[in-house]
N, C-alpha and C positions, 0 to 999 in steps of 0.2 A: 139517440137514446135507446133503450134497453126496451123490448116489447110489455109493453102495458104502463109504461115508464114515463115522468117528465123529461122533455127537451133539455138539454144542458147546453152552455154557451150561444144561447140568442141574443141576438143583435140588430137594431134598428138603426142604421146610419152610424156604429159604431157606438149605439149607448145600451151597456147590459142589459139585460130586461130577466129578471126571474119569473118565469111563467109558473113555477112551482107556489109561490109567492102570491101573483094576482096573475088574471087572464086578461086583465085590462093594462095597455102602457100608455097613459094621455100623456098630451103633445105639448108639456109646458112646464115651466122649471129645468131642472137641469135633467129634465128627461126629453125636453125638445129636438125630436128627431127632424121636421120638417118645419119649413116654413110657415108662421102664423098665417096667412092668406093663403094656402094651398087648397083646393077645394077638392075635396078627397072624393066627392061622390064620381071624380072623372078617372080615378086611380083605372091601374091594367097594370098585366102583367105584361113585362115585356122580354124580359130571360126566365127561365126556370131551367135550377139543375136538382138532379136528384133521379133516385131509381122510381119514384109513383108519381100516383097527383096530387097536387097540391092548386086549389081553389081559392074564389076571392068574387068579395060584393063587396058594396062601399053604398054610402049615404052622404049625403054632408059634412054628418059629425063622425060615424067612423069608418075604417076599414077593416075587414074580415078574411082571417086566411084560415083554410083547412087540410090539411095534409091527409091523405089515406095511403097511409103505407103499407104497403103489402105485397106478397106473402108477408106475414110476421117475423120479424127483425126489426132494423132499421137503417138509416142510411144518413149523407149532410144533406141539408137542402139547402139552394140557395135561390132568391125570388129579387130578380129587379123588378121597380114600379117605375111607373110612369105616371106624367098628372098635367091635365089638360085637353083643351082643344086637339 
């Protein structure tokens, strides 16, 4: 995206997500990215591409990413997870 800009073309396991739209993508209906018994509070990064940082907490119920990119531009990012022991 464009600096100051929403995201375009995100993806959670291959299911759209318009961030412009909502900041939230729950995990059910035909937005079911993961496993109904996944327990997210164990989530990790385990790949990250991209030119900055990009961040992540987790709970139970959700998981949290945050991207700081910079200098001002932007760039693709792309974030494997992981979940478990």
């Amino acid at each position: 995206h464009r600096a100051w800009d929403f995201p375009a073309g995100v993806r959670l396991n291959d299911i759209a997500w318009d961030v412009r739209a909502t900041n939230t993508l729950a995990n059910s209906g035909t937005n079911q990215f993961l496993p109904d018994k996944v327990d997210l509070s164990t989530a990790r990064i385990t790949n990250r591409q991209g030119r900055d940082v990009a961040t992540m907490w987790a709970n139970r119920e959700a998981v949290w990413v945050t991207f700081a990119d910079n200098p001002n531009g932007g760039d693709d990012y792309e974030l494997d997870f992981s979940f478990g022991p």
